[in-house]
N, C-alpha and C positions, 0 to 999 in steps of 0.2 A: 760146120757147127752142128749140133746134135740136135734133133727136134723143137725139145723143149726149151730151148735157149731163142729159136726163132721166134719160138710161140708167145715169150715174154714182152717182146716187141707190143705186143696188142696191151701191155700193162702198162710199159714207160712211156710208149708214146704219146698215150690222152695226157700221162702228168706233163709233158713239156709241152702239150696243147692249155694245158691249164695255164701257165707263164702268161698267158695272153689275157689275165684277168691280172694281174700286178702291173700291165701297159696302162702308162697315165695315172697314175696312183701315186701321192705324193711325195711317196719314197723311191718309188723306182721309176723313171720317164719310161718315153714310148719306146724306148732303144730296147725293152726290153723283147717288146713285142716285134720287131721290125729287125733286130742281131741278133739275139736271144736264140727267138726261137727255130732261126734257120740253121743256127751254128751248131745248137744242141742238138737239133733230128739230122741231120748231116752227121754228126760225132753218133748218135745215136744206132745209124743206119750203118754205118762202118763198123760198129762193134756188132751188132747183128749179123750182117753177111759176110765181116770176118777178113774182105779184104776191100781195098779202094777200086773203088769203079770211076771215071773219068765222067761220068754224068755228075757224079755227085757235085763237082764247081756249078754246074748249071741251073742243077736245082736249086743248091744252096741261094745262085744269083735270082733264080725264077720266086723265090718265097719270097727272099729278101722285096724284091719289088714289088710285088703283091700285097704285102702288109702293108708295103707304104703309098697301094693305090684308096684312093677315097672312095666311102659308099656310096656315095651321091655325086652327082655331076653339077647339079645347079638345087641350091637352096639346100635345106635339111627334111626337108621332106619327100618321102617318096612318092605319097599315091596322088600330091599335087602336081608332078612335073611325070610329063609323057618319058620323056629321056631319061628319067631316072629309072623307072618302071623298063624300059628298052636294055637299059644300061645293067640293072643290077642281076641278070643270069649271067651273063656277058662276065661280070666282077668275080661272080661266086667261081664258074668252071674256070677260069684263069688264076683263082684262088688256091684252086684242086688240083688241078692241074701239073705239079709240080712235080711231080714221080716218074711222069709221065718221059722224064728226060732219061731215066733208068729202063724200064719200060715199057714201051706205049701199049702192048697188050691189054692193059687194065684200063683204059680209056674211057670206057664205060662206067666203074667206079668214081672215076675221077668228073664226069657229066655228073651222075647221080649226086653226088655228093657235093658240086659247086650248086645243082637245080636244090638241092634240099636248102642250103644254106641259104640260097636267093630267097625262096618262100621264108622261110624263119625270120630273116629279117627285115623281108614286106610286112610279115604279120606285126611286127613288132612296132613298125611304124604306121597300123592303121588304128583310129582311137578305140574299135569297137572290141579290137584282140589282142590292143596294147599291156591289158592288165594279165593279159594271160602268157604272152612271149615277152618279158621284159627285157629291155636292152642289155645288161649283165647275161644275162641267160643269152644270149645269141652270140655275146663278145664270146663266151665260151666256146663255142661251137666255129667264130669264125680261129680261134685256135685248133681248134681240134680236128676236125673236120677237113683242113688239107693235108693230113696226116695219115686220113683211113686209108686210101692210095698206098703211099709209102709202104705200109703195114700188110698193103697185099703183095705190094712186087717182093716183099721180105721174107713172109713167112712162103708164096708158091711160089718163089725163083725153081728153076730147076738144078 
């Protein structure tokens, strides 16, 4: 595919990152966020690079369970339980992570981008910078966000 068709990648994919803001919302359940949005970046990423890669099942299977891992371990709160705080970089890069089965070159991207996500939505659960990362604002990013990956192995494949 020609240049500019890769580089479009970096426009569609934050919109099938956004899907993850209609997750839980009275019209659409979580399926949207947890099938939704593995099936469409998978369909996504195959019309990008133009043919089928055999990672794609893995990833699609690696997102999939990702969405449906919880942010927390114990309680709802994070900055009151040690293991949540232990737990949530742990969440984020395995979030990110998912390109990673196309691939692993970008690894680094995909670190960066689960540690970004971990802080966002620490911040989001402490009261002093709760008004300033609000929970909607993170839910977007925990869509978005394991896509940036994706969107590198797509547009530098060689």
């Amino acid at each position: 595919m020609n240049e500019l068709s890769t580089e479009m990648c970096w426009l569609v994919l934050p919109i099938v990152g956004l899907l993850s803001q209609l997750g839980g919302s009275p019209y659409v359940g979580k399926w949207i966020r947890r099938y939704g949005i593995p099936i469409i970046a998978v369909a996504t990423a195959w019309i990008f690079t133009g043919h089928f890669y055999y990672g794609f099942i893995p990833m699609a299977l690696h997102l999939w369970g990702a969405f449906c891992l919880p942010v927390t371990l114990k309680g709802d709160s994070i900055p009151k339980h040690l293991v949540n705080q232990l737990y949530l970089p742990i969440w984020g890069i395995i979030l990110c992570s998912s390109a990673l089965w196309l691939n692993t070159s970008y690894w680094l991207v995909a670190v960066i981008c689960g540690l970004l996500l971990a802080i966002l939505v620490f911040l989001s659960n402490i009261p002093k910078t709760a008004k300033y990362f609000q929970w909607k604002y993170c839910e977007m990013f925990i869509g978005m966000l394991p896509l940036i990956p994706l969107m590198y192995v797509i547009t530098l494949q060689p």
